[in-house]
One Martini backbone bead per residue (centre of mass of N, CA, C, O) as a GRO file, in nm:
protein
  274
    1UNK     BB    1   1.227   3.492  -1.505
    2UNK     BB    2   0.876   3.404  -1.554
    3UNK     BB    3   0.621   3.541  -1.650
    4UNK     BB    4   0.311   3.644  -1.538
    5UNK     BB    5   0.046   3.524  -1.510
    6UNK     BB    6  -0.221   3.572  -1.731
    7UNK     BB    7  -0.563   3.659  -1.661
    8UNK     BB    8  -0.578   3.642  -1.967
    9UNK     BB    9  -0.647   3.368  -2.131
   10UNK     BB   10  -0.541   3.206  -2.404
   11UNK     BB   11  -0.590   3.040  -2.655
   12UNK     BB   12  -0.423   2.788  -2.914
   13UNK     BB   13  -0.356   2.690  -3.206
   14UNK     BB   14  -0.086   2.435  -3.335
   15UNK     BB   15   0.001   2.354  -3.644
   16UNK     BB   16   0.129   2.041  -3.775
   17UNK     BB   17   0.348   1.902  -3.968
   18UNK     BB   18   0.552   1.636  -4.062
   19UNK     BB   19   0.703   1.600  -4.267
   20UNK     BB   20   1.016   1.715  -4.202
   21UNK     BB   21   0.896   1.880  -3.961
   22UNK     BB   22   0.900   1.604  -3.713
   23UNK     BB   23   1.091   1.486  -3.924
   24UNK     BB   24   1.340   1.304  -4.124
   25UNK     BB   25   1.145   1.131  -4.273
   26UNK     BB   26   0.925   1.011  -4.573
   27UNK     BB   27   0.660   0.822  -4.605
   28UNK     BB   28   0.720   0.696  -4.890
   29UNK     BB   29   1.045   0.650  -4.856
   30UNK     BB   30   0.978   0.445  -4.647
   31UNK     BB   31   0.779   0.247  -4.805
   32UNK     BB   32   0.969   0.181  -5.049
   33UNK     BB   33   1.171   0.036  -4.848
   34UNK     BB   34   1.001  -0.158  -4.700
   35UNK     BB   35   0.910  -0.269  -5.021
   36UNK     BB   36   1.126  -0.267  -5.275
   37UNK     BB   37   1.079   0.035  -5.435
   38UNK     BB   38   1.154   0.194  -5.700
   39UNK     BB   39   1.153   0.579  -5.770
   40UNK     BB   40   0.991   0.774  -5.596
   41UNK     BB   41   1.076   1.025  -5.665
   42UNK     BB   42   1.039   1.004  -5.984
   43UNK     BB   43   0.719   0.955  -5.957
   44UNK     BB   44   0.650   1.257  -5.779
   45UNK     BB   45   0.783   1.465  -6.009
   46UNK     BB   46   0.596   1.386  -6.205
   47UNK     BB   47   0.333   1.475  -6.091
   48UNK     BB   48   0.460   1.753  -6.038
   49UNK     BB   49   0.468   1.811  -6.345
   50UNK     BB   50   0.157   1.812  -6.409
   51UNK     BB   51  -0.022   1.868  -6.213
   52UNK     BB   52  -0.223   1.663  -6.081
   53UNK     BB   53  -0.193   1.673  -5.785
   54UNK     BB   54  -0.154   1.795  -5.469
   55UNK     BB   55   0.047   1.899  -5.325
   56UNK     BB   56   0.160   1.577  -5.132
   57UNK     BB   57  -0.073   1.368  -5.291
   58UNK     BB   58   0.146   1.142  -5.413
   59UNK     BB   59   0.106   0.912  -5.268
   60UNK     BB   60  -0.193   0.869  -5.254
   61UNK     BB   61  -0.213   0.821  -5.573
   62UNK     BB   62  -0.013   0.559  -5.571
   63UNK     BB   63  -0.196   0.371  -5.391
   64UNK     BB   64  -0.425   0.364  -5.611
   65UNK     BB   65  -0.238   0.355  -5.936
   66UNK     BB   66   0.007   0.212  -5.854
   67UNK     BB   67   0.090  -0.119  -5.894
   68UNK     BB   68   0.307  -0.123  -5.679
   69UNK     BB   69   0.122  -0.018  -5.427
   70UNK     BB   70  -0.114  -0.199  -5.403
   71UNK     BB   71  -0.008  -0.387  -5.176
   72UNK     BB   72  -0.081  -0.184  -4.952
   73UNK     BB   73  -0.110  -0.203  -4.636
   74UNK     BB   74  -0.212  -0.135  -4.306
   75UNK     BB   75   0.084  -0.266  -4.221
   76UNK     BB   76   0.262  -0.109  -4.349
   77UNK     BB   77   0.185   0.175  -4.225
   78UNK     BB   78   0.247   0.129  -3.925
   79UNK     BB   79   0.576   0.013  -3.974
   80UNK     BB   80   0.674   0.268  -4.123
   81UNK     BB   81   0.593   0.456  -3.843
   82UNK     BB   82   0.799   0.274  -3.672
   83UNK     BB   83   1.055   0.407  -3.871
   84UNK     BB   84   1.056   0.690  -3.800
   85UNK     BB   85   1.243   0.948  -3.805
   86UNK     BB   86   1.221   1.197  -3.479
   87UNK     BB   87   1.213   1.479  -3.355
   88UNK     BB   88   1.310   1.611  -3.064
   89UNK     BB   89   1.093   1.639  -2.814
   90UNK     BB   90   0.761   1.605  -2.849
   91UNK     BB   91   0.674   1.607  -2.627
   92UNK     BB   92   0.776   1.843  -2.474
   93UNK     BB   93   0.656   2.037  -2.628
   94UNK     BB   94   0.356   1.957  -2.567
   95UNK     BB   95   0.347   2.005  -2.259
   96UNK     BB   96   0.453   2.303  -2.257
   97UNK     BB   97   0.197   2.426  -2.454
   98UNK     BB   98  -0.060   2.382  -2.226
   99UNK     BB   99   0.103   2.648  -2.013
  100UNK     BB  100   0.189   2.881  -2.177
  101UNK     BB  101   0.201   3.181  -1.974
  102UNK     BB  102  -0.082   3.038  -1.894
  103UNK     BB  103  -0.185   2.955  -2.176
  104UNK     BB  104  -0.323   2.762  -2.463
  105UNK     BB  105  -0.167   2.520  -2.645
  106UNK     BB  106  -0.301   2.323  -2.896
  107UNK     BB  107  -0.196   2.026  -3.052
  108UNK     BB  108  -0.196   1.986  -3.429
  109UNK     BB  109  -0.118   1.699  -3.696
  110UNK     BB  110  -0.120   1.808  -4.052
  111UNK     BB  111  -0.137   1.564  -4.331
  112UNK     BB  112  -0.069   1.372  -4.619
  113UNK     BB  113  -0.030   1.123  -4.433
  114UNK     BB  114  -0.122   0.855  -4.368
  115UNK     BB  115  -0.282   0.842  -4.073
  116UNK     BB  116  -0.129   0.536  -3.970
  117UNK     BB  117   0.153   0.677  -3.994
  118UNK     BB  118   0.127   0.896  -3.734
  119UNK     BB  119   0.012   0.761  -3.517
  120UNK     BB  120   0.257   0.516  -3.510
  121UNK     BB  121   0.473   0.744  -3.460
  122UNK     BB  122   0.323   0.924  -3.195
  123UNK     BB  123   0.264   0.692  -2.996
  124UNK     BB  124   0.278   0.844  -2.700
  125UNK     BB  125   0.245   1.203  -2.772
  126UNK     BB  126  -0.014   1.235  -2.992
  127UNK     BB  127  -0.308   1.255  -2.983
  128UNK     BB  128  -0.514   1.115  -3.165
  129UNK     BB  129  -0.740   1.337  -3.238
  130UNK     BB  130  -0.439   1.533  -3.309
  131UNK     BB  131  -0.478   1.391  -3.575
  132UNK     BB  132  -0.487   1.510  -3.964
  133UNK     BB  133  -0.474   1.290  -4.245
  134UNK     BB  134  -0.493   1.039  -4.487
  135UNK     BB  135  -0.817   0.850  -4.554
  136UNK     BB  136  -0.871   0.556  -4.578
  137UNK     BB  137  -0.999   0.262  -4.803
  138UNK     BB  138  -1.064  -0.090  -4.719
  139UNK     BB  139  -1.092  -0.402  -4.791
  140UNK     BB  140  -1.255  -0.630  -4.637
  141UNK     BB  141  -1.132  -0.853  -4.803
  142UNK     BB  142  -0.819  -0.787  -4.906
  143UNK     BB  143  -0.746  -0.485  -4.796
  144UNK     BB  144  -0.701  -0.309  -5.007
  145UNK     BB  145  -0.694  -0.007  -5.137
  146UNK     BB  146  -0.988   0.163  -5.240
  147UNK     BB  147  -0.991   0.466  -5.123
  148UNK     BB  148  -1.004   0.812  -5.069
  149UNK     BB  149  -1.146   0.987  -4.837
  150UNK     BB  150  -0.886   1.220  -4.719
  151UNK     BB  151  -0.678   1.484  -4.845
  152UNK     BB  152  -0.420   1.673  -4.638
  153UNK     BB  153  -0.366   1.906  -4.895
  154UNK     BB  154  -0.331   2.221  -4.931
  155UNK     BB  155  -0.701   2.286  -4.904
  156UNK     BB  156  -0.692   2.026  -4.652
  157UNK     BB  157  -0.568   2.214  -4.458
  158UNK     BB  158  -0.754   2.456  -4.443
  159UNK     BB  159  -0.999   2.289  -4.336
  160UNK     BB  160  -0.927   2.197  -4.061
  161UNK     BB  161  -0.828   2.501  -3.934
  162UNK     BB  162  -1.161   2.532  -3.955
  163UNK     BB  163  -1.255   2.286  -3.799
  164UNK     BB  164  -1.139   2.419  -3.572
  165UNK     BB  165  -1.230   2.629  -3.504
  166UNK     BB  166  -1.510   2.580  -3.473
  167UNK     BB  167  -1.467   2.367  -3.237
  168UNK     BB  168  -1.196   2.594  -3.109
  169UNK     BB  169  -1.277   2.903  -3.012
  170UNK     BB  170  -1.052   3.114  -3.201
  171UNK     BB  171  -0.922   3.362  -3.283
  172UNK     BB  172  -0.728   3.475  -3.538
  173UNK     BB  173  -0.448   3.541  -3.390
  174UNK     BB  174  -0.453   3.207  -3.280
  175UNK     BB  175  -0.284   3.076  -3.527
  176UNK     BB  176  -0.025   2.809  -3.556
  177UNK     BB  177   0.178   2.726  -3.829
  178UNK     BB  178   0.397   2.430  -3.944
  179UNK     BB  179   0.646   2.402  -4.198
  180UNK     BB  180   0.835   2.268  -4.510
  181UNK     BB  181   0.715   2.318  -4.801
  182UNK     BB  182   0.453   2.359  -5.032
  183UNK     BB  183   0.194   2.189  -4.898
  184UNK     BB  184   0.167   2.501  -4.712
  185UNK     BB  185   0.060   2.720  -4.836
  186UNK     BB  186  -0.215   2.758  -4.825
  187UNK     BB  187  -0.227   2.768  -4.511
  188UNK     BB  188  -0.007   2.992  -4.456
  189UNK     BB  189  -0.184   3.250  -4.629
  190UNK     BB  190  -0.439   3.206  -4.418
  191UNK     BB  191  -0.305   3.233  -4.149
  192UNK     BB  192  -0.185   3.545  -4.266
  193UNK     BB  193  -0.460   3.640  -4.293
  194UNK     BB  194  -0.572   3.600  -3.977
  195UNK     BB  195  -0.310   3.659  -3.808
  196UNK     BB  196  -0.109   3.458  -3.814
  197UNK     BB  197   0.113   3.248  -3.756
  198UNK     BB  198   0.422   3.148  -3.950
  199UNK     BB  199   0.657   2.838  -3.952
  200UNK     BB  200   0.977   2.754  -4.119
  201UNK     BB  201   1.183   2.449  -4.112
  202UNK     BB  202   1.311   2.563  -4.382
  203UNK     BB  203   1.446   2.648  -4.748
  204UNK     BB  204   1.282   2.658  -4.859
  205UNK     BB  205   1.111   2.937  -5.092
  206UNK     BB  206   0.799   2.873  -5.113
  207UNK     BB  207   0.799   2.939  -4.747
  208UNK     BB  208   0.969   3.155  -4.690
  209UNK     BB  209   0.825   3.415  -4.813
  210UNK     BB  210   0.552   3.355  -4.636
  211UNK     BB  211   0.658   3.314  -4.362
  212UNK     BB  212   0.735   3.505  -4.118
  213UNK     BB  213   0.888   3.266  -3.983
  214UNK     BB  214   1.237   3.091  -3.950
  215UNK     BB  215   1.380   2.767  -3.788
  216UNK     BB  216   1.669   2.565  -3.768
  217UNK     BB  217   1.634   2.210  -3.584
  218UNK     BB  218   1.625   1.907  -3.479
  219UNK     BB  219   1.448   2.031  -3.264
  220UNK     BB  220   1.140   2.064  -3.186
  221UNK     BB  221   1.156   2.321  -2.970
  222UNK     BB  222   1.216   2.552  -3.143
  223UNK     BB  223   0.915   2.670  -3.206
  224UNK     BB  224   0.901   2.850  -2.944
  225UNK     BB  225   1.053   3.089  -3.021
  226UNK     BB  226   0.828   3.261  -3.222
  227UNK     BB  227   0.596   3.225  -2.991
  228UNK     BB  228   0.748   3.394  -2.750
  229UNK     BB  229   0.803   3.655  -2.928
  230UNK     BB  230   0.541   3.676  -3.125
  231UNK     BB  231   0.303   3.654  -2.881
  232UNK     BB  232   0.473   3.700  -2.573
  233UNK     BB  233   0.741   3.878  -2.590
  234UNK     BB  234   0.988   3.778  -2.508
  235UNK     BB  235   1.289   3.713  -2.405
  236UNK     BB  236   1.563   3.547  -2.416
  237UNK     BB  237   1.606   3.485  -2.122
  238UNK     BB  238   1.362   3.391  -2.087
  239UNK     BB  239   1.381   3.119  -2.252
  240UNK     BB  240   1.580   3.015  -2.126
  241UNK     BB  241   1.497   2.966  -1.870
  242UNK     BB  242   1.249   2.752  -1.964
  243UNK     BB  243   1.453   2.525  -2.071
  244UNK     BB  244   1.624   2.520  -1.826
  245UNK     BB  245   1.370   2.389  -1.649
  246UNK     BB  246   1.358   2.124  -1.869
  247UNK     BB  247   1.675   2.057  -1.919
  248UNK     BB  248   1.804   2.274  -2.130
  249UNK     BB  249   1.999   2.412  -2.391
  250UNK     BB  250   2.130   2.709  -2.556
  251UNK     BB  251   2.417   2.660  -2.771
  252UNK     BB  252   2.269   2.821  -3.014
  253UNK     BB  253   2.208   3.133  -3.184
  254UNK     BB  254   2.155   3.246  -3.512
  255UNK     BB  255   2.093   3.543  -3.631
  256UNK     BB  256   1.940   3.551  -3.967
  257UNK     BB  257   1.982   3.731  -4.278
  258UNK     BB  258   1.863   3.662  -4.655
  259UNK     BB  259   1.961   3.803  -4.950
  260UNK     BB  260   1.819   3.701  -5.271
  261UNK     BB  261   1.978   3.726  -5.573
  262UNK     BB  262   1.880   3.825  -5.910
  263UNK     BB  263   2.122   3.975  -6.183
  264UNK     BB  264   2.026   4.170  -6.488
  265UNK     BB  265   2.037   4.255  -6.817
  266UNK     BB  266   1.935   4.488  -7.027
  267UNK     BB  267   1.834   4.520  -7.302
  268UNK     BB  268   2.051   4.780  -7.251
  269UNK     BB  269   2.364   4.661  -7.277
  270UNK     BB  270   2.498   4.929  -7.415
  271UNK     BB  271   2.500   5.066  -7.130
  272UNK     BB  272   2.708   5.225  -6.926
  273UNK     BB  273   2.880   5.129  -6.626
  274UNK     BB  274   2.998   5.347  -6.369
   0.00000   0.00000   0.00000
């Protein structure tokens, strides 16, 4: 049986990040197979490495001044987006979130990947106004990438989280981010300030040791079990009963604590241990 519809309903935003996060594929690495770029991934390790852009808006400013770049066009976006391959389910999360519990989850994916190809890829799942992607500005005679309109990496993503929150007036409890990578630490950091809940869907280090829980799982349904344990306090009965009620199964379901050391010698390495 699943709790009673609580009479007290709170609002919920939920955000999540898309690349790695809803997806398998990353946008920049579907860009450059789409147009046979080569080299992106090291690329992108260059820019990380001098720390010139914002982790994750390493697309972005190739878009802008790398020479193979410059020819992509917003159809080029659009086409991206539509061979991303997408984790099992995003429908289906979006649905579950609306009344979950009696309150209501509201779904918004915030990303550093370039606007037109998150809609394109989410098109007929999460309506295009709960999409906030990095937004370009384009040439209207020759079409090319003019400039960076707002770039939704690091602290771009944090600014999203206040802009829905003025938008959608909840709680600070009431704030639920997923993500996958460094470029989500800043807004995991703010949402952890607020005492929101915050869930990591790699093994990423750098923000598994942030994120509240972790969750690992091809399948986007996975992030509701942090949701419905620390949020709403169900018990695995209760979860899988509400999967079984929309016909999934809960075939593996394994809690992992996992600590990792590196132990060194001391200065004083000449002292006997006994």
């Amino acid at each position: 049986m699943f709790p009673d519809k609580d009479t007290s309903a709170k609002q919920y935003l939920v955000m999540s990040d898309f690349d790695q996060t809803l997806s398998f594929n990353d946008s920049g690495l579907a860009l450059s197979e789409l147009l046979g770029i080569p080299g992106f991934a090291d690329k992108v390790a260059a820019l990380s490495n001098i720390h010139l852009v914002q982790q994750g808006g390493e697309l972005a400013y190739l878009l802008l001044h790398d020479p193979e770049f410059r020819r992509v066009r917003k159809e080029h976006l659009v086409e991206v987006g539509k061979r991303i391959r997408l984790k099992d389910n995003i429908q289906m999360l979006s649905q579950i979130l609306e009344g979950l519990g009696g309150n209501r989850f509201t779904f918004y994916v915030i990303s550093a990947a370039p606007q037109e190809v998150i809609q394109s890829a989410l098109e007929g799942i999460v309506p295009a106004e709960n999409i906030y992607g990095t937004q370009l500005e384009y040439d209207g005679r020759t079409g090319e990438i003019k400039s960076i309109l707002c770039l939704r990496a690091g602290y771009g993503k944090v600014a999203v989280v206040e802009e829905l929150r003025a938008k959608v007036p909840v709680s600070h409890d009431s704030l639920v981010y997923i993500g996958d990578g460094s470029s989500d630490v800043h807004v995991m950091l703010h949402v952890n300030r607020l005492d929101g809940l915050t869930i990591a869907v790699s093994e990423n280090k750098y923000i598994t040791q942030i994120a509240r829980r972790t969750i690992l799982s091809d399948n986007a349904l996975s992030i509701l079990i942090p949701m419905l344990e620390d949020i709403l306090h169900w018990d695995s009965t209760q979860i899988r009963a509400l999967l079984h009620a929309h016909g999934f199964l809960v075939q593996e379901w394994d809690k992992v604590r996992t600590d990792t050391l590196t132990i060194s010698r001391t200065a004083a390495s000449g002292v006997a241990v006994v």
